[in-house]
VMD Tcl script that draws the C-alpha trace (Angstrom):
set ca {
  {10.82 5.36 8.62}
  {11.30 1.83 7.00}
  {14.71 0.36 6.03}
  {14.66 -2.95 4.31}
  {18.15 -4.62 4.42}
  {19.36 -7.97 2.47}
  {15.69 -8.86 2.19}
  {15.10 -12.77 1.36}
  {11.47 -13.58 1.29}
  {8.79 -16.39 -0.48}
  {6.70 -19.37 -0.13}
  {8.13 -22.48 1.19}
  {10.99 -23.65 -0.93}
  {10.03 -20.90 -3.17}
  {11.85 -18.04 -3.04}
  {10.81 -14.51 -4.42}
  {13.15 -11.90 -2.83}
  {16.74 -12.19 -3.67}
  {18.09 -9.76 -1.16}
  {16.39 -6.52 -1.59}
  {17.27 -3.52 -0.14}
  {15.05 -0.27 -0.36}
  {14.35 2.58 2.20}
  {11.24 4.87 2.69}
  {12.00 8.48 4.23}
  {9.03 9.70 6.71}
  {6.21 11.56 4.80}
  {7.37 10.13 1.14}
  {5.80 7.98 -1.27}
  {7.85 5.68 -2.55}
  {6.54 3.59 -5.53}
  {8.04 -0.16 -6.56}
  {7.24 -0.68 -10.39}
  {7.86 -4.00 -11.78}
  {6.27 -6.86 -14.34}
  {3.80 -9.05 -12.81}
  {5.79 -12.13 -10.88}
  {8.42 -9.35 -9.89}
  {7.91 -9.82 -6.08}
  {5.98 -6.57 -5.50}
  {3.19 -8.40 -3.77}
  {5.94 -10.43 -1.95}
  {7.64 -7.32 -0.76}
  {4.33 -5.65 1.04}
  {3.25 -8.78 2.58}
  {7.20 -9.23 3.60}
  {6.17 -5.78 5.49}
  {2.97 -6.52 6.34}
  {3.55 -8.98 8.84}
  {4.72 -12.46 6.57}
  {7.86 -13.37 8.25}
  {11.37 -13.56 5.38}
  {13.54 -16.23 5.20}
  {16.90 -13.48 5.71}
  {17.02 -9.43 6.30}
  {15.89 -7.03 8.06}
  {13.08 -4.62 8.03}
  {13.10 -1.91 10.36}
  {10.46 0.38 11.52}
  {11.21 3.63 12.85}
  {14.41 2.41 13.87}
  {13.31 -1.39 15.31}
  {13.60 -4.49 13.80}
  {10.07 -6.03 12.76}
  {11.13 -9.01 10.61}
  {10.32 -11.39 13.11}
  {7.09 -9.60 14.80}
  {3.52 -10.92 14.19}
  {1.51 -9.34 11.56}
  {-0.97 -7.89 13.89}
  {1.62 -6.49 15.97}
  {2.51 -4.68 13.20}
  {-0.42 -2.78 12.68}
  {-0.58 -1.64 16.34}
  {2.98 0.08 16.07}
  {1.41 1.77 12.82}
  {1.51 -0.15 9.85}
  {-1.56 -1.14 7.62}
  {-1.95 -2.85 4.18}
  {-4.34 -2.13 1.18}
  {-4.04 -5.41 0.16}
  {-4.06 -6.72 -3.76}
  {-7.50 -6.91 -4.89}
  {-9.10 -5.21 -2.11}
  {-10.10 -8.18 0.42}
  {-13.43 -7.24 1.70}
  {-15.76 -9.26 3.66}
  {-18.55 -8.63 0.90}
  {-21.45 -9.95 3.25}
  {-20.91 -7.29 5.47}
  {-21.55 -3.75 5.00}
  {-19.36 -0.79 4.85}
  {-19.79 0.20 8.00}
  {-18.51 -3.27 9.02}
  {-15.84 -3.36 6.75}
  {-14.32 -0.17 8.55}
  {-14.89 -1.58 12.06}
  {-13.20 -4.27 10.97}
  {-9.76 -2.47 10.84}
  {-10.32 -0.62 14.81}
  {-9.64 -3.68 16.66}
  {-6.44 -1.54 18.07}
  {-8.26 1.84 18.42}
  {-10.80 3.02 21.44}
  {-13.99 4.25 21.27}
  {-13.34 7.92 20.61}
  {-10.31 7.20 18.46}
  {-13.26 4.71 16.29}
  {-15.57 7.95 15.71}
  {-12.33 10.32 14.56}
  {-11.45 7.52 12.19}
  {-14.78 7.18 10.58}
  {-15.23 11.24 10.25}
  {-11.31 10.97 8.19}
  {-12.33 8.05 5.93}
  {-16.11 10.24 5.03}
  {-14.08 13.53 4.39}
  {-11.67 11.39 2.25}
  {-14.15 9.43 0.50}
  {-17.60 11.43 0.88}
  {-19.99 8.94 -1.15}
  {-19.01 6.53 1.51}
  {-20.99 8.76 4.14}
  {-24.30 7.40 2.11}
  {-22.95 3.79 1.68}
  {-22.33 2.54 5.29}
  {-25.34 0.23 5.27}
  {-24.73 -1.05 1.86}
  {-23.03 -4.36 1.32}
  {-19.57 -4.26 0.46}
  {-20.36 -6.97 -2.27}
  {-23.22 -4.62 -3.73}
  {-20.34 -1.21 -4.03}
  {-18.93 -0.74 -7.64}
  {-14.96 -1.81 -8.31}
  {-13.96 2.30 -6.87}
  {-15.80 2.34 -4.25}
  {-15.18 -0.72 -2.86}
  {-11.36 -0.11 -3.18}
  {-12.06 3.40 -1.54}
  {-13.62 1.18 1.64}
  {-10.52 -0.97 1.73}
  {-8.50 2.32 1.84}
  {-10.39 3.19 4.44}
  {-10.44 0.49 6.59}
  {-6.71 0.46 6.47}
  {-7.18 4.16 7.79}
  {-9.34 2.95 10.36}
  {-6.05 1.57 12.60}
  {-4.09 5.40 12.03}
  {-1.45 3.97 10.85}
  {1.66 6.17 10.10}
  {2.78 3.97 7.36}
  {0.28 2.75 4.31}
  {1.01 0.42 1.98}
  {-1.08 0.42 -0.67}
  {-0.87 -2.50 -3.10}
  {-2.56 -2.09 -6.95}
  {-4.85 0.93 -5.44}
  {-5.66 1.12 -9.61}
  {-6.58 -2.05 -10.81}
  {-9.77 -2.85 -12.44}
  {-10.73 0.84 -11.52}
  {-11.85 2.89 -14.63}
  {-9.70 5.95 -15.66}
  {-11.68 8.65 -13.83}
  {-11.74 6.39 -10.50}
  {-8.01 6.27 -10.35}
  {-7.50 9.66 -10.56}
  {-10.16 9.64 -7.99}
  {-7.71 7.32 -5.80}
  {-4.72 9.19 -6.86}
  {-6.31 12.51 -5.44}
  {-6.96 10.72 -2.48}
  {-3.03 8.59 -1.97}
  {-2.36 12.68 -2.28}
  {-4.41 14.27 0.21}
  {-2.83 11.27 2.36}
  {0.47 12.27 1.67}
  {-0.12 15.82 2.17}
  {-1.66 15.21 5.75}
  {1.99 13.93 6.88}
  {1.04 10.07 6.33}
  {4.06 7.82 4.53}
  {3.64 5.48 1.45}
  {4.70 2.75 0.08}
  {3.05 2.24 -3.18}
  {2.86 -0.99 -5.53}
  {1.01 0.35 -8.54}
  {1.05 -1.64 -12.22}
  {0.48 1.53 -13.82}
  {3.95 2.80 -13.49}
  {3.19 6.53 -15.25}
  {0.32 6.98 -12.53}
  {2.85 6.30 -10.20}
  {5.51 8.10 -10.93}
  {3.40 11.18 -11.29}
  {2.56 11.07 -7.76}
  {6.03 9.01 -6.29}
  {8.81 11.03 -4.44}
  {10.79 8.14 -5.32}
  {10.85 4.69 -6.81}
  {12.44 1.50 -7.34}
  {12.58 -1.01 -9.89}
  {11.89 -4.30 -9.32}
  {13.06 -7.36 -11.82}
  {12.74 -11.41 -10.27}
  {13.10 -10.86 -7.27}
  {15.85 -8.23 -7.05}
  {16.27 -3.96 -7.14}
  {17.11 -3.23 -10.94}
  {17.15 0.67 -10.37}
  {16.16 3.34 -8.03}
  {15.97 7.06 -7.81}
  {13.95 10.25 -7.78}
  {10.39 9.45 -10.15}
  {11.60 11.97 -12.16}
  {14.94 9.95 -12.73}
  {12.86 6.87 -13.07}
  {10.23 8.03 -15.65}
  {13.02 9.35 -17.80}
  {15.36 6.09 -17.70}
  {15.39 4.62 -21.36}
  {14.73 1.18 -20.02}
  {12.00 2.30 -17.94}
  {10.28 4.02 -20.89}
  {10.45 1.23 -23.01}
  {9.79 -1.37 -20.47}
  {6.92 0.15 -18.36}
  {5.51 3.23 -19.82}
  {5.26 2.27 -23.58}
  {7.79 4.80 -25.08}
}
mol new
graphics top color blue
foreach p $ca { graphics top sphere $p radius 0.5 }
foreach p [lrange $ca 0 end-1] q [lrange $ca 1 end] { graphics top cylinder $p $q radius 0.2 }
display resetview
């Protein structure tokens, strides 16, 4: 579904990607572990819609690299973006509408009814502000509004952090349920054992450039991985 080829991405004369080159196979998830300045963040919004310097990212078989970010999302991709995002004045309810601005009327009501069965304490939030909603449910609603544009491929970047330990596994369920209902995944996550445990696959990723990449299994039980990420 996504092929990322010679990838050279940053910010001005910055650059973060050193020619990166990673696929994602329809219906995976695929996580990319890596220290904090890696280029993980670079990498989504590289897919997102921020145009690279050099590469090529292609989406279900066509070249995106040089198509506008909200382009993207109409020919199915959406981002969970680092820290959430949400316009906190505005309730939930708002929030969500706020990622249908491709979708009709019907297609708005089918999306709400999959974000409540996802997320069910959202059903009794919609009024609320998203500033008042605690850390995991406010990162539920920005799953959600990402949902809200059916997109066929999520990106999902730091879906953990700040989140207590029995509100990721809450988000974990729910990146699974996703999976399981045919959707495909690219996954950013800091807690590299939480992703692996979910992750078809995964790559490393070390300034800028692909270190190693495999099966999760292969990747959990790499000696540098378990010393470098996971704390054994």
């Amino acid at each position: 579904m996504l092929q990322i080829d010679g990838l050279h991405s940053g910010y001005g004369r910055i650059e973060v990607l050193h020619g990166v080159t990673l696929n994602v196979a329809r219906g995976e998830i695929v996580t990319l572990i890596g220290a904090n300045g890696a280029g993980k963040t670079t990498l989504m919004q590289a897919v997102a819609g921020v145009q690279p310097s050099a590469g090529t990212i292609r989406f279900e078989g066509k070249d995106i690299a040089r198509v506008p970010a909200h382009l993207r999302v109409g020919r199915g991709i959406s981002l969970v973006p680092e820290g959430r995002q949400l316009f906190a004045p505005l309730s939930a309810r708002d929030n969500l509408r706020l990622g249908t601005w491709s979708r009709s009327g019907a297609e708005i009501g089918k999306g709400f009814e999959r974000v409540c069965a996802l997320f069910p304490m959202l059903a009794e939030m919609m009024d609320i502000s998203a500033g008042a909603l605690s850390g995991g449910q406010q990162q539920m609603l920005a799953i959600g509004r990402a949902l809200m544009a059916e997109p066929r491929l999520l990106l999902l970047d730091e879906p953990s952090m700040g989140l207590a330990p029995k509100v990721v596994d809450q988000v974990l369920d729910a990146i699974r349920a996703l999976k399981a209902s045919g959707l495909t995944i690219l996954l950013v996550e800091q807690n590299a054992r939480a992703a692996l445990a979910i992750a078809d696959r995964a790559y490393v990723l070390e300034t800028g450039r692909i270190a190693l990449s495999g099966s999760a299994s292969e990747i959990r039980n790499d000696p540098r991985v378990r010393e470098a990420y996971l704390g054994v």
